[in-house]
C-alpha positions in Angstrom: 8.3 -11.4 -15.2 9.8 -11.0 -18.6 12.9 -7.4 -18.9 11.7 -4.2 -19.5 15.4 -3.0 -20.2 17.3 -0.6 -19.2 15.6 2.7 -17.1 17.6 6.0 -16.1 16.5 7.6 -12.8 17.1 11.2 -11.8 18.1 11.8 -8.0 18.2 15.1 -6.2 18.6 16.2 -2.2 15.0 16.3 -1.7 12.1 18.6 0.0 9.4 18.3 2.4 5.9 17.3 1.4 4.6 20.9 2.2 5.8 24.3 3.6 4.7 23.5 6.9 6.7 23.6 10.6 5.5 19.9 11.1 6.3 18.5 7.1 9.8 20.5 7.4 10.6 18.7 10.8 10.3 15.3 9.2 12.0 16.0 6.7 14.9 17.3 8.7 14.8 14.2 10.9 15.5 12.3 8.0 17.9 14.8 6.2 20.1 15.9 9.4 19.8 11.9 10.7 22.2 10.6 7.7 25.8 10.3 8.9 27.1 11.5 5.6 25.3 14.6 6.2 26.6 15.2 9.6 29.4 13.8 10.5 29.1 13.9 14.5 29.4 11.2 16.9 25.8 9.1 17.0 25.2 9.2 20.8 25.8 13.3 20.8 23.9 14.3 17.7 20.9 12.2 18.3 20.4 14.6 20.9 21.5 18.1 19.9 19.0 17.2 16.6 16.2 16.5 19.2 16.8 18.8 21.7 18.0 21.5 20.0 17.4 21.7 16.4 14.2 19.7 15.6 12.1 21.6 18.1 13.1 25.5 16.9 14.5 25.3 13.7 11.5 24.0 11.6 9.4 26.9 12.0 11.9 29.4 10.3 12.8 27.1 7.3 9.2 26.3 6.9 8.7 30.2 6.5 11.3 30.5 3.6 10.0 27.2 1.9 6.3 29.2 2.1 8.4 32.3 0.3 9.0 30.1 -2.6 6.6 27.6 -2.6 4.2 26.8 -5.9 1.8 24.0 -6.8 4.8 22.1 -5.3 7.9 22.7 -4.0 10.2 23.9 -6.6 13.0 21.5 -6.2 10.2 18.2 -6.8 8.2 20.3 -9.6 11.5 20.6 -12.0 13.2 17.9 -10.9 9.9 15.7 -12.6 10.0 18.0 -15.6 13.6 17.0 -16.2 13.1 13.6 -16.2 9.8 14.5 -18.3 11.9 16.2 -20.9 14.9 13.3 -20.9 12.3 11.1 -21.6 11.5 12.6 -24.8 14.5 12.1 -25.9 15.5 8.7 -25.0 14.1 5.1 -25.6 14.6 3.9 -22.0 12.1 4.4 -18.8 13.1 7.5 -17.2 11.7 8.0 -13.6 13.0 10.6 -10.9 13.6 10.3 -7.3 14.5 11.9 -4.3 17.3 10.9 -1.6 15.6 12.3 1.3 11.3 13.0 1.2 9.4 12.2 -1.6 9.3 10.1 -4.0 12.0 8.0 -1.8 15.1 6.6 -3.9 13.6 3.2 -2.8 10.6 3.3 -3.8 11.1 4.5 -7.0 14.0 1.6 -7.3 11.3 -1.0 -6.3 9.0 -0.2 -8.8 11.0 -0.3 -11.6 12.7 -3.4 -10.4 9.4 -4.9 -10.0 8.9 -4.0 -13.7 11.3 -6.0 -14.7 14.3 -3.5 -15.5 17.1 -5.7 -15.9 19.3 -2.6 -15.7 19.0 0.7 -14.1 21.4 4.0 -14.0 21.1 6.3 -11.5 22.1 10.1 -12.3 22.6 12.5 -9.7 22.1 15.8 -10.1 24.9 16.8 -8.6 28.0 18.2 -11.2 30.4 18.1 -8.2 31.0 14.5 -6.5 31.1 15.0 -2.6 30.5 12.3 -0.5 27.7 14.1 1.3 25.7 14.2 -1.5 26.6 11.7 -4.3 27.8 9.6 -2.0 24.7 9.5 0.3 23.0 8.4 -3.5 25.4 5.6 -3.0 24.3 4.6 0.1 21.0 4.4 0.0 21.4 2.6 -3.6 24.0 0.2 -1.7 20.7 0.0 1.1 18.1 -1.1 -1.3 20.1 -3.8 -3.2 20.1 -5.7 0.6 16.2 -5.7 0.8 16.4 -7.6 -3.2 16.9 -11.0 -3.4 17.1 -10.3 -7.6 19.2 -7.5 -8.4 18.7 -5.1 -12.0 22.6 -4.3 -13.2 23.1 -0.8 -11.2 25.5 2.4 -12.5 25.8 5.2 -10.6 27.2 8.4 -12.3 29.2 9.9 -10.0 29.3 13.5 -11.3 29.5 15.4 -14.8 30.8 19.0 -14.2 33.9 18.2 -16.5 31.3 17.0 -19.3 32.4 19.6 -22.0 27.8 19.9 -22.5 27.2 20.9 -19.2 30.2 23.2 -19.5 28.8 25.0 -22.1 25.0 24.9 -20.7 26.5 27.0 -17.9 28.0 29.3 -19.6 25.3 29.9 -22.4 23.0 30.6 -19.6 25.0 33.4 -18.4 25.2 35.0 -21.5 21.6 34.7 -22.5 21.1 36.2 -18.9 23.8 39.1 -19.7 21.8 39.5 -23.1 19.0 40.4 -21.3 19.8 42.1 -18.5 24.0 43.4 -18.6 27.2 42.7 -17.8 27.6 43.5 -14.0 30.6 44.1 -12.2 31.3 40.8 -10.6 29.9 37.9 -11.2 29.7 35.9 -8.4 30.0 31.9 -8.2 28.1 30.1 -5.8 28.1 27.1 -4.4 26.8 25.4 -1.3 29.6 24.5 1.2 30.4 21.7 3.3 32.4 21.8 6.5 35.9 21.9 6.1 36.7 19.1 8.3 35.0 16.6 5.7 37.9 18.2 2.8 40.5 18.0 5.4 39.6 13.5 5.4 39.7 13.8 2.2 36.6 15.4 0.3 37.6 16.9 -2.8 34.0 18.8 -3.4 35.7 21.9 -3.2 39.1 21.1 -5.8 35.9 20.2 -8.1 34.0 23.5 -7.5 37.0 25.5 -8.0 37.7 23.7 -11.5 33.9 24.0 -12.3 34.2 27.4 -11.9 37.5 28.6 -13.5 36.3 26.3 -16.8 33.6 28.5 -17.2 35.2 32.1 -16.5 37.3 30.9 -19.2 34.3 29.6 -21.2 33.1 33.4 -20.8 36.1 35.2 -21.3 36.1 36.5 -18.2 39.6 38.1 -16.4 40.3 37.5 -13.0 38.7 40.5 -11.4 35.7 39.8 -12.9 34.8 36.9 -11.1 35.1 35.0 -7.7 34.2 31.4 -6.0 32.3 31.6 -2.4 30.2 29.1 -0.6 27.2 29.4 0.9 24.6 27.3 3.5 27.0 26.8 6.4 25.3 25.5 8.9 26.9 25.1 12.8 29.9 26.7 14.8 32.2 24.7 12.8 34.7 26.0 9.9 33.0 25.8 6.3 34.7 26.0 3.3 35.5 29.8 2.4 35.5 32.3 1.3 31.7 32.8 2.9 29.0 34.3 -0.3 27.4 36.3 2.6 30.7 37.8 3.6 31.9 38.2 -0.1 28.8 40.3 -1.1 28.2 41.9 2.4 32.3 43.4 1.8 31.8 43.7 -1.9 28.9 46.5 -1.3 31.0 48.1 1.1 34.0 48.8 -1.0 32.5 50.2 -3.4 30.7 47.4 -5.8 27.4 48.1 -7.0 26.4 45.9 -9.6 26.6 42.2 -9.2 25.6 39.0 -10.7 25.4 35.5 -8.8 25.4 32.0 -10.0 25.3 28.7 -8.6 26.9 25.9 -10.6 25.9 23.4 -8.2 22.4 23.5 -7.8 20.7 21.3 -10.9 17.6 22.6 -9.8 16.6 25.7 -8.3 15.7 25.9 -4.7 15.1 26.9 -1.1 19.2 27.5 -1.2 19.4 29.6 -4.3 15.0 31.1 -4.4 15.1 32.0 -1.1 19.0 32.0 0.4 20.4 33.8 -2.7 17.3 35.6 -3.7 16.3 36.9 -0.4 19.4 36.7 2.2 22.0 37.3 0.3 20.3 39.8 -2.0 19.8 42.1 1.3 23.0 41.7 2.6 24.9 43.3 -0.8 21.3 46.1 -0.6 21.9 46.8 2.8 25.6 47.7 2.6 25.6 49.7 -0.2 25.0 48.2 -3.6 22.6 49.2 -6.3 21.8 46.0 -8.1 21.8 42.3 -7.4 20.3 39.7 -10.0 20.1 35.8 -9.4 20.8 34.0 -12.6 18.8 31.1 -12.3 20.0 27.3 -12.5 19.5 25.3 -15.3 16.7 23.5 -13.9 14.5 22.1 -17.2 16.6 24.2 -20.1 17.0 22.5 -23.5 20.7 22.7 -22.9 20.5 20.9 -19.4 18.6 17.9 -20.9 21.3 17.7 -23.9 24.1 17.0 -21.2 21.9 14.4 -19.4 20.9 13.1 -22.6 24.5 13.0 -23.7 25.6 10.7 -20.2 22.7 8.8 -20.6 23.7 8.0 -23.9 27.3 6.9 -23.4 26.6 5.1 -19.9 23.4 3.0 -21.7 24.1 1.4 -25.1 20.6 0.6 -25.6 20.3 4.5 -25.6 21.7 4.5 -28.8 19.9 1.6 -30.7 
């Protein structure tokens, strides 16, 4: 079969195939089942997962996924409008994938293999490397190239929150937000956590959060008191990475703050984590305790600005980009 050239595919976590208890327990199999994920011993979380999460948990995250839940899940609807909109712009195949659910990372690396794309670079939409996310990307790339007896040439970009584009995507979006809607009290940066056990081996997700965020306070202007760094999405008895956004906002209300702001720099897409965890959750805790207003300032998702840093990477990782 005669090249094709070069092709860029978009990757993101993933999502189940519909908002129901049985769609979200598959998905979860396959999500909670990757050892970068959860790092437990094999023998011991094959059965807590089947015992004690896969039965019970399912039914409660299929209710929020019905909360936010369109045509298509939210995460799979922009994630293929991005990779729509980058392909306006570039003259390589752009396709989009997902690491866990549909369409499988695979898949989508077969077909364009069996294309004939001679060279293929794979862009997670991740800004901050961690080796539960990115790195699962890697995996599951490094899985594939066994099952091909002819390879494509394969880059991986391993993360872009110091690219100076997305940078200033971020922080115009806050400011046409503040535009619109006022300068709060706090802003709040967001960003899901991982269990602080994986940065005590040696993950530096957080080092790269706290960067992320600090460039773009300064990007905004903003003083110290005007801003702070939480994660959210722990999951277990375990230690996360703190301070916790549900225990920031909940403590923020009650001393006093009644006007806040939150962003989450990590999320290229939004989702069940930021429409329903932020929007919902986290918006009731800071109501509940005493504040007066609470705005979600939404990812970057499918925004001009968001395609001109992928287009920028794209463009300096693929020569042929430029031709």
């Amino acid at each position: 079969m005669a090249e094709s050239g070069p092709a860029v595919v978009l990757v993101n976590l993933g999502t189940p195939d519909e908002p129901t208890p049985g769609a979200v327990r598959r998905y979860l199999k396959q999500f909670l089942s990757d050892s970068r994920v959860v790092e437990a011993p094999r023998f011991i979380w094959f059965w807590v997962l089947r015992l004690f999460i896969l039965p019970f948990r399912p039914r409660r995250v299929a209710e929020g996924y019905r909360e936010i839940w369109r045509e298509d899940s939210p995460i799979r609807e922009i994630t293929r409008a991005q990779a729509h909109k980058l392909a306006e712009r570039l003259p390589v195949t752009v396709d989009w994938a997902m690491t866990y659910g549909q369409p499988a990372l695979p898949d989508v690396l077969d077909r364009l293999a069996d294309a004939g794309h001679d060279s293929i670079l794979v862009l997670p939409l991740y800004p901050q490397y961690s080796g539960s996310t990115v790195g699962a990307v890697m995996d599951a790339v490094a899985g594939w190239m066994t099952t091909r007896r002819e390879l494509p040439s394969i880059q991986i970009v391993r993360d872009y929150w110091e690219e100076p584009a997305w940078q200033q995507a971020m922080a115009e979006s806050i400011r046409r937000f503040q535009r619109d809607n006022g300068v709060p009290e706090r802003l709040l940066f967001s960003f899901h956590g991982i269990p602080k056990a994986y940065e005590d081996k040696g993950d530096r997700y957080g080092e790269r959060c706290r960067a992320s965020a600090a460039a773009i306070a300064r990007l905004l202007g903003l003083e110290d008191g005007q801003w702070q760094l939480t994660f959210q999405s722990r999951f277990g008895p375990s230690d996360w990475l703190q301070p916790y956004t549900d225990e920031t906002l909940t403590q923020w209300a009650r001393d006093g703050i009644r006007d806040v702001q939150v962003v989450c720099p990590g999320f290229a897409a939004d989702c069940l984590e930021t429409l329903e965890e932020i929007c919902v959750e986290n918006r009731d805790y800071f109501l509940e305790n005493g504040g007066s207003r609470f705005a979600y300032i939404p990812a970057l998702n499918a925004d001009q600005s968001h395609i001109d840093a992928l287009e920028s990477m794209a463009r300096r990782w693929l020569p042929e980009c430029n031709q």
